[in-house]
C-alpha positions as CSV (number, residue, x, y, z in Angstrom):
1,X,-7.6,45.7,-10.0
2,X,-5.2,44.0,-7.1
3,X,-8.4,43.3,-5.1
4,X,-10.2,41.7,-8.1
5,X,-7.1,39.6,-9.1
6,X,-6.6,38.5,-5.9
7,X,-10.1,37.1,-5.1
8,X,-10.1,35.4,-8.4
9,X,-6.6,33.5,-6.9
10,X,-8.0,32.8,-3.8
11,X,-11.5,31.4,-4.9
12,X,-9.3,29.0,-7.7
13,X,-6.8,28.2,-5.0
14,X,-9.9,27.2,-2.8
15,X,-11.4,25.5,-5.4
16,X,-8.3,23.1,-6.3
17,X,-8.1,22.3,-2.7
18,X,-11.5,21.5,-2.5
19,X,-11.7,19.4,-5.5
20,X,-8.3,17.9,-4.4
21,X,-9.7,16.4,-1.4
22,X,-12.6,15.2,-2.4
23,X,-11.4,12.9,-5.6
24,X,-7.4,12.9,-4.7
25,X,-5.8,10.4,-2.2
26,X,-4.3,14.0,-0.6
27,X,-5.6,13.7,2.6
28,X,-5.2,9.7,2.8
29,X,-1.5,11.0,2.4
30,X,-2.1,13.4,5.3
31,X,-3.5,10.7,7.5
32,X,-0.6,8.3,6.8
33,X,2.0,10.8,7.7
34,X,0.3,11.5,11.1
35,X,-0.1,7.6,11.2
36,X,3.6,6.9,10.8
37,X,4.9,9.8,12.4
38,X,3.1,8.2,15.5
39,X,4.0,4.7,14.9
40,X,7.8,5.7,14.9
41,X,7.7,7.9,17.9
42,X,6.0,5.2,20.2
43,X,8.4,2.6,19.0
44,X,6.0,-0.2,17.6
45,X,8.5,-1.5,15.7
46,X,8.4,-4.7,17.6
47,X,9.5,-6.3,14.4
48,X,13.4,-5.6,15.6
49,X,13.0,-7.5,18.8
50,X,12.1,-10.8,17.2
51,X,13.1,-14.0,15.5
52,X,10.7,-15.5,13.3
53,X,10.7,-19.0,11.1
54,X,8.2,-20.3,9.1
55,X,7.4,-24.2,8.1
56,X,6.2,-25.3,5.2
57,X,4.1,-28.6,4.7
58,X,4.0,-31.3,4.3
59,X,7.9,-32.1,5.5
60,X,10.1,-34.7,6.5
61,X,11.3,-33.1,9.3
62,X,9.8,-30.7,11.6
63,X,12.9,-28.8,13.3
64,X,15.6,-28.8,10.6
65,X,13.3,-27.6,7.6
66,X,12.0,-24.5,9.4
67,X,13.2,-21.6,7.3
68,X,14.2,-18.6,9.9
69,X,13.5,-15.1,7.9
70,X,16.2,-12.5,8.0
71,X,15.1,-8.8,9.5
72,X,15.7,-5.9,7.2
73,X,15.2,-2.1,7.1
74,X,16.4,-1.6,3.3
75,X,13.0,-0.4,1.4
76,X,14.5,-2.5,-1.6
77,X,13.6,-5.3,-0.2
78,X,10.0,-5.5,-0.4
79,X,8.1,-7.3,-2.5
80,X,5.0,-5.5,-2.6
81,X,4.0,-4.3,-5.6
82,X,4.3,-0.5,-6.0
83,X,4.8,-0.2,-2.2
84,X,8.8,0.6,-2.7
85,X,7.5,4.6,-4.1
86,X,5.9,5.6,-1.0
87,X,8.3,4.0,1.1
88,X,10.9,6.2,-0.5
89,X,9.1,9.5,-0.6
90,X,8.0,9.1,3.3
91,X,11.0,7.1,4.5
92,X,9.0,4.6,5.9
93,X,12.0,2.2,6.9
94,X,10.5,-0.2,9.6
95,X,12.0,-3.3,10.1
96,X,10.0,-6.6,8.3
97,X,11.5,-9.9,7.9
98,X,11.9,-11.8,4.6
99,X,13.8,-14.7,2.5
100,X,14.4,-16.1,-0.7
101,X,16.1,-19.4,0.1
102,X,13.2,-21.7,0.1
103,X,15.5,-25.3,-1.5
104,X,13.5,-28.3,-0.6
105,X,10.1,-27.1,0.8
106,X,8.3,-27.4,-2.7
107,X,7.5,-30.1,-5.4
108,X,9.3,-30.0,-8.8
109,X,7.4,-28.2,-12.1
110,X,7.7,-29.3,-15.2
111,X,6.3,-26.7,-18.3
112,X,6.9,-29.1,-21.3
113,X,4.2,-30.0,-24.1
114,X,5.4,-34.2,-22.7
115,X,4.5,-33.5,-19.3
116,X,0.8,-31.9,-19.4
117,X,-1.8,-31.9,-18.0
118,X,-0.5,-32.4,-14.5
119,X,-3.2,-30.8,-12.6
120,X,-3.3,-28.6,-9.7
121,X,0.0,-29.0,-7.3
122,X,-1.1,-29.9,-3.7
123,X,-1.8,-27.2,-1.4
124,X,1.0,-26.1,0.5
125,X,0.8,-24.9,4.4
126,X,2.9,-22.5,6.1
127,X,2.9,-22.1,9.4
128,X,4.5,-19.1,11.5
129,X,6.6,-19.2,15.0
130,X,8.5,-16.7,17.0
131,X,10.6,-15.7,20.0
132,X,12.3,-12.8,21.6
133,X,15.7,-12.2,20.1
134,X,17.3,-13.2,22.8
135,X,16.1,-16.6,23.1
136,X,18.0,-17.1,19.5
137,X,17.6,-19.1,16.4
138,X,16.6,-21.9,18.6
139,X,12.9,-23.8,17.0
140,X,12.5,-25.4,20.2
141,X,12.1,-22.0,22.1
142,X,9.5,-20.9,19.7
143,X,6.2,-20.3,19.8
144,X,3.5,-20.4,17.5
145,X,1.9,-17.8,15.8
146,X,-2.1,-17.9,16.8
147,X,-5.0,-17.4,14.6
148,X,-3.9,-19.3,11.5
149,X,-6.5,-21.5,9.8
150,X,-6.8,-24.9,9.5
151,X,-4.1,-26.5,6.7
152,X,-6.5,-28.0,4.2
153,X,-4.5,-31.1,3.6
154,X,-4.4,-31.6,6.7
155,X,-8.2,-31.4,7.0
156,X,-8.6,-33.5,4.0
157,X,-6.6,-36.7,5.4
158,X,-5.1,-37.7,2.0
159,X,-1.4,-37.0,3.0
160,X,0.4,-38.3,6.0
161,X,0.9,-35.7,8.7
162,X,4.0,-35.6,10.7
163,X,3.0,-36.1,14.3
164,X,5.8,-33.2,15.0
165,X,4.2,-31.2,12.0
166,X,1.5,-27.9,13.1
167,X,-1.9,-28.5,11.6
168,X,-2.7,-24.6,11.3
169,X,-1.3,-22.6,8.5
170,X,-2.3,-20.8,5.0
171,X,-2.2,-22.5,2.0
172,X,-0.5,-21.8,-0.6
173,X,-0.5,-23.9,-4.0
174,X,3.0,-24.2,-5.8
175,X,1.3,-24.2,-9.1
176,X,-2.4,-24.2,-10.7
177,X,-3.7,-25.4,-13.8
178,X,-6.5,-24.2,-16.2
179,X,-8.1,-25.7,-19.4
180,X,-9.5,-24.3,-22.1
181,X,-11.5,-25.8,-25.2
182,X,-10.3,-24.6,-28.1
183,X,-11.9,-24.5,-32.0
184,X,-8.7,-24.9,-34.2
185,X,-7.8,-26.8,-37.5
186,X,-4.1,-28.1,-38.1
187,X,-1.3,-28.3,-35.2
188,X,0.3,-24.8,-35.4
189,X,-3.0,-23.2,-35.9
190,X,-4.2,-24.8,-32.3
191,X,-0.3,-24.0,-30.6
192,X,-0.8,-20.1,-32.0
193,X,-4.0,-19.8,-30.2
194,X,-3.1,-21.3,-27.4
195,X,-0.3,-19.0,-27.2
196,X,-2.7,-16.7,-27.0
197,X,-4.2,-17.8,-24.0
198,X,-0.4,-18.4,-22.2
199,X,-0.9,-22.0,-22.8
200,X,0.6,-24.9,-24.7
201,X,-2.1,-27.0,-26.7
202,X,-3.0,-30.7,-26.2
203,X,-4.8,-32.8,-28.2
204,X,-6.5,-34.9,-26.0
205,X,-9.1,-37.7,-26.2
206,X,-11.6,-35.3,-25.1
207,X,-10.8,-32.8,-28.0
208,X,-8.8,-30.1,-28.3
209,X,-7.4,-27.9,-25.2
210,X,-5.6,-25.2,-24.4
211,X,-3.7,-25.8,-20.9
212,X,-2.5,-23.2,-19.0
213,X,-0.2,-22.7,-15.7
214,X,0.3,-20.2,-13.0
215,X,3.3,-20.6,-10.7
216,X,4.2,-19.7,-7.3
217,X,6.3,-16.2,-7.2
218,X,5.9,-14.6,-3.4
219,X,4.5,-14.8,0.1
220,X,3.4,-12.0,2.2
221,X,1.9,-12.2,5.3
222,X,0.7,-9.8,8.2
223,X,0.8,-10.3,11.7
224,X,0.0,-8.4,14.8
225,X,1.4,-8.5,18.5
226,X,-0.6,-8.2,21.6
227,X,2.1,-6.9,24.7
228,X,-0.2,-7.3,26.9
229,X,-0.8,-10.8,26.4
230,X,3.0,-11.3,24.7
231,X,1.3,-13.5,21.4
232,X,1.5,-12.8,17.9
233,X,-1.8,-13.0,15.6
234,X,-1.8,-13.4,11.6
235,X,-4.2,-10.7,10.5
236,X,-4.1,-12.1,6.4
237,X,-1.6,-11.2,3.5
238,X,0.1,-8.3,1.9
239,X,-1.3,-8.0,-1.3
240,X,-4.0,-6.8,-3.1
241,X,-7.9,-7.4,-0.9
242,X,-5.5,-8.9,1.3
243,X,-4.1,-11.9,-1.0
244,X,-1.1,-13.9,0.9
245,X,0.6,-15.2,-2.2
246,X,0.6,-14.3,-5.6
247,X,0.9,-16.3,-9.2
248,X,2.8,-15.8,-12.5
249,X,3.3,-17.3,-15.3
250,X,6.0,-19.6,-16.2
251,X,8.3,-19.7,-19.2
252,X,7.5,-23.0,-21.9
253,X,10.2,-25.7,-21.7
254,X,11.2,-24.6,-18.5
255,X,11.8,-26.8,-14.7
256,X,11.1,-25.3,-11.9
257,X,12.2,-26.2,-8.1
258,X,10.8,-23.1,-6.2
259,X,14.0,-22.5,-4.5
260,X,14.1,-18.7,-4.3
261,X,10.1,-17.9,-3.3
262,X,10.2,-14.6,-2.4
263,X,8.6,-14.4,1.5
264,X,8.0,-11.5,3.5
265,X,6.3,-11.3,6.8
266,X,5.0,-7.6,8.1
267,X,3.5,-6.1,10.8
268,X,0.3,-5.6,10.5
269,X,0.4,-1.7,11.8
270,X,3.0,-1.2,9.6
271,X,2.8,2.3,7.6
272,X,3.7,0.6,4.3
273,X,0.4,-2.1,5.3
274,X,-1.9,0.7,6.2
275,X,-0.9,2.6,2.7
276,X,-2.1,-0.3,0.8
277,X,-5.6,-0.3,2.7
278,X,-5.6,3.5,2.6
279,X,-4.8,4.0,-1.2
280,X,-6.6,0.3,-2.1
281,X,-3.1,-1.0,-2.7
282,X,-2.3,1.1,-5.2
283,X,0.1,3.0,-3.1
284,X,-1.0,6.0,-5.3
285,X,-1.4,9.0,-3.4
286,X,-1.6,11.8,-5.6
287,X,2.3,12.5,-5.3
288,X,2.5,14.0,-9.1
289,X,0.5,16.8,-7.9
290,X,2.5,18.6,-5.0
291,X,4.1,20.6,-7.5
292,X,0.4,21.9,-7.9
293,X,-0.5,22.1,-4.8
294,X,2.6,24.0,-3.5
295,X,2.2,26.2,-6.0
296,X,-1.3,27.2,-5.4
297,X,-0.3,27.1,-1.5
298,X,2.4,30.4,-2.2
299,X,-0.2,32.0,-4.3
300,X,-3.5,31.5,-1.9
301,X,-0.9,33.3,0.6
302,X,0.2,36.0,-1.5
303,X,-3.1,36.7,-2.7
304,X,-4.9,36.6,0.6
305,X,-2.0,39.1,1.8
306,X,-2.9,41.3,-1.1
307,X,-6.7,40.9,-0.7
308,X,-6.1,42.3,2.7
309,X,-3.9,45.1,2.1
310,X,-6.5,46.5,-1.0
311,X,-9.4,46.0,1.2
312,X,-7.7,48.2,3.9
313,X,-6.3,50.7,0.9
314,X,-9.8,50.7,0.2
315,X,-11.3,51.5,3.7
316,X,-8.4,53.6,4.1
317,X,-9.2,56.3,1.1
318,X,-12.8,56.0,1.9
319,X,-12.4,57.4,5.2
320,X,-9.6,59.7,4.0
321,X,-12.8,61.0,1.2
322,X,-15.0,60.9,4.2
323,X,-12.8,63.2,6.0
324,X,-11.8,65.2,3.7
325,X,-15.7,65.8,2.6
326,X,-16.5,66.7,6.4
327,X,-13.6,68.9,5.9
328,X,-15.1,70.8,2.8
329,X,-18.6,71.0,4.3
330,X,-16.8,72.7,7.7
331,X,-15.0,75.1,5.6
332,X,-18.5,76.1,3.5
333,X,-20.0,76.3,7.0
334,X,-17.6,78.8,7.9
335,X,-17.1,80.5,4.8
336,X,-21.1,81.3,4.9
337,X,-20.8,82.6,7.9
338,X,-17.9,84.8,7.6
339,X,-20.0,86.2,4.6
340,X,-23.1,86.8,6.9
341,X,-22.4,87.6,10.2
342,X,-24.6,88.1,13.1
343,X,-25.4,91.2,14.5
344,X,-25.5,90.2,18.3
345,X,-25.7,94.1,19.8
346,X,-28.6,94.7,21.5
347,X,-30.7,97.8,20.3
């Protein structure tokens, strides 16, 4: 019965584990462990050993509106969506630099029914610099971070481009606007539907229309540093398929300055980076489960040590049967003979 029980364990134990890895994020969880575990030991962390600012354009004035960002360890921080969980659970507490105080840097938003449609906002380009720490806060020991595209209103010539001002950077748009034709009779009947849509309703010469906003809420960007040839490379954003900023929406009757943008620069080899890419930013990895899995880990064990010890019971009593049966077939032997002895004396 103990040999039967514990087979049945092991083969469900097996099973689970089986099933586990093959449809579970389990051994994406297993990887990123190893992962961070390595990245910690060799002290790639060069995050700590560097100031970094960021420029936003177009600006008035090169040097004093570059915004420095601020280094922190506290997993709190982060604006990463879900990212803060796995953080936690695998105390992945490597330095990244961010900021809030952006005053200044963007164009006022207005989301009143008087003041639509305004269109799309102008594209917005940040640029990245750095320097050892111990050069300081200092913009004119800085250098700039390589591989950044193109600004595209820089490219497009329609604004006037400080001669001081760096023509690479990503864009970012402080707000975008989308329309929508809508089939509606009297005024609230066209403002509820448009509701609907997280719009406010206008009606325009051209008919009847929904218009709707998304605002500017974070930054997020990656970059990576080559020691050998002491240069830092963007490598894209944070978020989701590698987004750089992302979008909500904004409350009706509301002004908005874009003074406290949430921006966040990583390292690219960042643990809390490669757990996005690993669990496609879902930062999900099965974690409900280890309960499970623990379980069925203290039972494989126990079983497999009671599999073992029936299946030598078993050999154990067959040879002890064996034995004895040799032993009974001796005894007959002898008892035959004892019955029928041999006359050996010669004649």
């Amino acid at each position: 019965m103990a040999l039967f029980v514990s087979g049945i364990v092991i083969i469900v134990t097996l099973f689970f584990y089986i099933l586990m890895y093959s449809f579970t994020n389990f051994s994406s969880l297993d990887n990123l462990e190893e992962y961070s575990t390595e990245f910690t030991k060799n002290d790639k962390d060069i995050m700590s050993n560097v100031v970094l600012s960021a420029k936003i354009m177009p600006s008035y004035n090169f040097k004093e509106n570059a915004v420095w960002l601020e280094p922190t360890r506290d997993i709190s921080d982060t604006i990463i969506p879900g990212a803060e969980g796995i953080s936690e659970s695998l105390n992945l507490n490597n330095t990244f630099m961010r900021i809030e105080e952006t005053k200044n840097n963007f164009p006022k938003f207005k989301y009143t029914e008087d003041n639509i449609p305004v269109g799309n906002s102008i594209k917005l380009c940040i640029s990245l610099h750095w320097a050892h720490k111990e050069k300081g806060k200092n913009f004119d020991l800085t250098e700039r971070v390589q591989g950044l595209p193109k600004c595209g209103e820089a490219r497009s010539g329609k604004f006037i481009w400080n001669d001081d001002d760096p023509t690479h950077g990503v864009d970012v748009p402080a707000w975008t606007q989308h329309e929508t034709d809508v089939d509606c009779t009297d005024q609230e009947d066209c403002q509820s539907t448009c509701e609907g849509y997280d719009a406010l309703f206008l009606n325009a010469k051209r008919g009847k229309k929904c218009f709707g906003y998304k605002i500017l809420e974070s930054i997020c960007l990656t970059v990576e540093f080559d020691a050998v040839k002491n240069t830092f490379t963007y490598k894209g954003g944070c978020f989701e398929g590698g987004q750089h900023y992302q979008m909500t929406n904004p409350v009706k009757d509301q002004i908005y300055y874009f003074d406290k943008v949430k921006f966040e620069v990583r390292n690219y080899n960042d643990p809390v980076i490669k757990a996005g890419v690993m669990s496609n930013y879902s930062y999900s990895f099965g974690a409900s489960m280890n309960w499970l899995a623990y379980l069925l880990n203290f039972l494989f064990w126990v079983a497999l040590i009671v599999f073992i010890a029936a299946v030598g019971m078993i050999f154990y009593y067959k040879s002890q049967l064996q034995q004895s049966g040799n032993n009974n077939l001796v005894n007959k032997d002898n008892k035959e003979d004892n019955e029928n002895p041999i006359d050996n004396e010669d004649p």
